[in-house]
LOTOR-358687 format. One line per 4 residues: number of its first residue (from 1); for each residue x, y, z of C-alpha. Coordinates in nm, 2 decimals. Example, Ala and Ser with C-alpha at 12.3 -4.5 7.8 and 13.67 -1.06 7.14 Angstrom:
! LOTOR-358687
1) 1.23,-0.45,0.78 | 1.37,-0.11,0.71;
! end
This chain:
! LOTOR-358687
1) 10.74,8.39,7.65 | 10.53,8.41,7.99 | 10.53,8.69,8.21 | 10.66,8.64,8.52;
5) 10.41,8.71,8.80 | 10.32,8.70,9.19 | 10.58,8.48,9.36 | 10.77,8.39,9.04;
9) 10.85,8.73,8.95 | 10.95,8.84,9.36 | 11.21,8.51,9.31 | 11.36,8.64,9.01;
13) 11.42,8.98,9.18 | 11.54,8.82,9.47 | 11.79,8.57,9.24 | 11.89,8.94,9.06;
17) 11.91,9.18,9.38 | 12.31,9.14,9.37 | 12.34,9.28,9.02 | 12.10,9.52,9.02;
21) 12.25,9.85,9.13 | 12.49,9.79,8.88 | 12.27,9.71,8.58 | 12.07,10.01,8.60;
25) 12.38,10.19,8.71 | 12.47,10.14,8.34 | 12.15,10.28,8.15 | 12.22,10.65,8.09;
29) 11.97,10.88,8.27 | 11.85,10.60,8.51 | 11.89,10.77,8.83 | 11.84,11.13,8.67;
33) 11.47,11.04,8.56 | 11.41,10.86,8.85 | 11.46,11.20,9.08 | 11.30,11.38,8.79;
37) 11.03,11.20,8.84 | 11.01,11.22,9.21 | 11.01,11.61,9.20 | 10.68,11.62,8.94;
41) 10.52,11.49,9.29 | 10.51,11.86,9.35 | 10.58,11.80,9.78 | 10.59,12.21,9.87;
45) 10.87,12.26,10.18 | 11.10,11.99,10.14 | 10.78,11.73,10.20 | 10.77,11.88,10.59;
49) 10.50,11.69,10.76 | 10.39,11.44,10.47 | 10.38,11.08,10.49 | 10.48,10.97,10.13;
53) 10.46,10.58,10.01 | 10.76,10.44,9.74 | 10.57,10.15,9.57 | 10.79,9.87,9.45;
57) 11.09,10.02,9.56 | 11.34,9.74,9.46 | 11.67,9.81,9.57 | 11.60,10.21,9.68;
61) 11.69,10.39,9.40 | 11.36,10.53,9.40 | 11.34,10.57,9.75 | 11.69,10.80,9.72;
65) 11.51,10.97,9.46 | 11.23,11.07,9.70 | 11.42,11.16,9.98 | 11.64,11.38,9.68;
69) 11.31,11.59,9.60 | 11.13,11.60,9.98 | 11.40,11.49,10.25 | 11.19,11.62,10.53;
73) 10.87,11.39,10.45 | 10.81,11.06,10.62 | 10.87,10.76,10.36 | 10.77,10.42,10.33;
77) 10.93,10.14,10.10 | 10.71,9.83,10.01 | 10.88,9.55,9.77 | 10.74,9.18,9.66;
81) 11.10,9.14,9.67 | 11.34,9.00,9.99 | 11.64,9.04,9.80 | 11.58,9.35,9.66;
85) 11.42,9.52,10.04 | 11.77,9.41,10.16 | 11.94,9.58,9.95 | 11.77,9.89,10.00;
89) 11.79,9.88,10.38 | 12.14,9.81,10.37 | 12.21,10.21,10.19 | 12.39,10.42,10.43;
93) 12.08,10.73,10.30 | 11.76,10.48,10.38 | 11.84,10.40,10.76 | 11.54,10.60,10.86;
97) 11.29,10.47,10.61 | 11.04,10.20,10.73 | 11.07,9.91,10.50 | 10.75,9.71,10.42;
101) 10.80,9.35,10.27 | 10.46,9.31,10.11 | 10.31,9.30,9.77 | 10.13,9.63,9.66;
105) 9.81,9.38,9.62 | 9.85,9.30,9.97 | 9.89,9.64,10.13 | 9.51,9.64,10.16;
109) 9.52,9.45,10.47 | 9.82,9.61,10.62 | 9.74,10.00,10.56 | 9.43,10.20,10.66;
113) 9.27,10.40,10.41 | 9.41,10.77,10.43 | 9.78,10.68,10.53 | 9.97,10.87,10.26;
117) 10.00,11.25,10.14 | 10.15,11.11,9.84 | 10.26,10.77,9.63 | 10.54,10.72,9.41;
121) 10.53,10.40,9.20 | 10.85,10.32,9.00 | 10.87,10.06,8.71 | 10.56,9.87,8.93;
125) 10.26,9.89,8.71 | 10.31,9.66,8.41 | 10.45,9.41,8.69 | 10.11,9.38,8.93;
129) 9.90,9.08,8.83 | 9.57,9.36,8.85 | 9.67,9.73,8.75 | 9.35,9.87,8.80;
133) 9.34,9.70,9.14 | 9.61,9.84,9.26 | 9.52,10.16,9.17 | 9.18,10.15,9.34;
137) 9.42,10.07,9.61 | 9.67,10.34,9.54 | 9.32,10.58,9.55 | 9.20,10.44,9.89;
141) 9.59,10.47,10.07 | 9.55,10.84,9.98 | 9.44,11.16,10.13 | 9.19,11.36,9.89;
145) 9.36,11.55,9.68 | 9.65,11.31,9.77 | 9.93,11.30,9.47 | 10.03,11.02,9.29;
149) 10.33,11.01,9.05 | 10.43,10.68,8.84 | 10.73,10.66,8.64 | 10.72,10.36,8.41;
153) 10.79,10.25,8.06 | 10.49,10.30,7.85 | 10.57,10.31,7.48 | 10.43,10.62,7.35;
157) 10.28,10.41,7.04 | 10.53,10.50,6.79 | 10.69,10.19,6.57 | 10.94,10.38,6.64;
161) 10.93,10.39,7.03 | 10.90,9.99,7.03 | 11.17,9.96,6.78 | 11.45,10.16,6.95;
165) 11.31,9.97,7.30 | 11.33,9.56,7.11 | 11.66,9.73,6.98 | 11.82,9.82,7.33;
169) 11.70,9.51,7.51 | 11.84,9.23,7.22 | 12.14,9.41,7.20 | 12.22,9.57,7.56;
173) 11.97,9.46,7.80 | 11.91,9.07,7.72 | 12.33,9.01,7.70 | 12.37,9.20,8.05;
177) 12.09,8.99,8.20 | 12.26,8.65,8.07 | 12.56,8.77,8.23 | 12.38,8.79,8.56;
181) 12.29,8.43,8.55 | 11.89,8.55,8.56 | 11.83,8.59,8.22 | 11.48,8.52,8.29;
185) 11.46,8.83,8.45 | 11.54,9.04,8.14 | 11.35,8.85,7.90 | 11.05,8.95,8.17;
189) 11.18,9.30,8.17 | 11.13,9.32,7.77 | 10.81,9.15,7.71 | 10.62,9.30,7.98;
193) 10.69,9.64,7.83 | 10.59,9.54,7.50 | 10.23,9.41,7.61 | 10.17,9.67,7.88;
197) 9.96,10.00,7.80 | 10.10,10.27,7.57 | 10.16,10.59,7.75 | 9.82,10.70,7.66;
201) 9.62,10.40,7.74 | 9.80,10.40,8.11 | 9.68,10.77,8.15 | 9.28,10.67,8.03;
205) 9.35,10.37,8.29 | 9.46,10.65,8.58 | 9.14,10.87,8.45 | 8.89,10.56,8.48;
209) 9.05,10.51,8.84 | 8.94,10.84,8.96 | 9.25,11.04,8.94 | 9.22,11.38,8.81;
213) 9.46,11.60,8.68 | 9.64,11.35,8.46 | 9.94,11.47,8.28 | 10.21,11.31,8.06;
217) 10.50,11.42,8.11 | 10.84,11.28,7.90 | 11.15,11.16,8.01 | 11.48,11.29,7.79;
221) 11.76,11.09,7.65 | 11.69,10.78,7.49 | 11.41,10.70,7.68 | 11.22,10.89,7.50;
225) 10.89,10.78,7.42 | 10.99,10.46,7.60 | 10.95,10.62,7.96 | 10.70,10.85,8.10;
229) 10.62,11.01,8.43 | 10.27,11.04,8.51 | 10.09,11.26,8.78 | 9.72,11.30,8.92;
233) 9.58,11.33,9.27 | 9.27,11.26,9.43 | 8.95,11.42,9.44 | 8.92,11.69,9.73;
237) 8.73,11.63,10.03 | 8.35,11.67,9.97;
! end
């Protein structure tokens, strides 16, 4: 199968937005890791006074999730997606958050260097056409010592991991997307997974960026070894 990419892959989101919520609704621990996640940002005082960035932030789970672990910082939502940035704006908790429709490759031209205390990136990385890039962009959006925390599946290189992950998506995952009508979708979901980093690849590709500090950190529940959270910041001002 081909990955889906650039406009293809905001069009499928956009075809899926109305199922969405309800889809991920379903996995176990979704929501839970999603805030876990959020809080391993580490925003001190309830994120008073920081400007923090959700990444691909689909349909605003993640964006709840933030405002769950630092409901006093300043966030912005950018999404590829229509479908899915309408969705989000349309939760009763996300009425103040500014909502960007925009690529994360095209945020170069739209944000000056420096505009974030902190960046949270869910499920985005193994869906960017240039990883690396955007993380040189991630870098430049930040303050120094700026934090960055990206929750994504990365198999943690196990046959296991893979198996129980090819297991879930042929039996739960794949079905639930053809009932959607975007099966597409799904099938993208698996593959890009399996031929994205391993959790330990993603964490030499953060290091090679210029993060520092780069930590692991597991999910629980099934997801794990499927899901990981990962953390770094920027260097300090010279």
């Amino acid at each position: 199968m081909t990955l889906l990419r650039g406009a293809a892959l905001s069009e499928a989101f956009d075809e899926g937005s109305a199922a969405y919520d309800r889809l991920v609704a379903a996995s176990p621990g979704y929501h839970a890791h999603l805030r876990r996640s959020a809080r391993r940002l580490g925003l001190a005082d309830g994120g008073a006074g920081l400007r923090v960035l959700d990444l691909g932030c689909g349909t605003g789970a993640s964006t709840e999730a933030l405002i769950a672990a630092a409901p006093l910082a300043s966030v912005t939502g950018v999404d590829a997606s229509a479908g899915m940035l309408e969705r989000a704006a349309a939760k009763p908790g996300l009425t103040h958050v500014q909502f960007v429709h925009a690529s994360a490759e095209a945020l170069a031209d739209r944000l000056a260097p420096g505009s974030f205390d902190a960046v949270f990136a869910g499920y985005l990385f193994r869906n960017v056409q240039d990883a690396d890039a955007v993380l040189g962009l991630v870098r430049r959006l930040l303050v120094p010592s700026g934090r960055l925390a990206v929750h994504e599946y990365t198999l943690g290189g196990s046959p296991v991991d893979r198996a129980v992950w090819n297991t879930v998506c042929s039996m739960i995952i794949r079905p639930a997307g053809r009932l959607t009508g975007n099966a597409r979708l799904y099938r993208h979901l698996q593959e890009s997974v399996n031929t994205f980093d391993t959790a330990a690849e993603f964490a030499g590709r953060l290091r090679k960026a210029g993060f520092q500090g780069v930590r692991v950190l597991p999910l629980p529940g099934w997801q794990t070894g499927i899901t990981h959270t990962f953390v770094g910041r920027t260097a300090q001002e010279a």
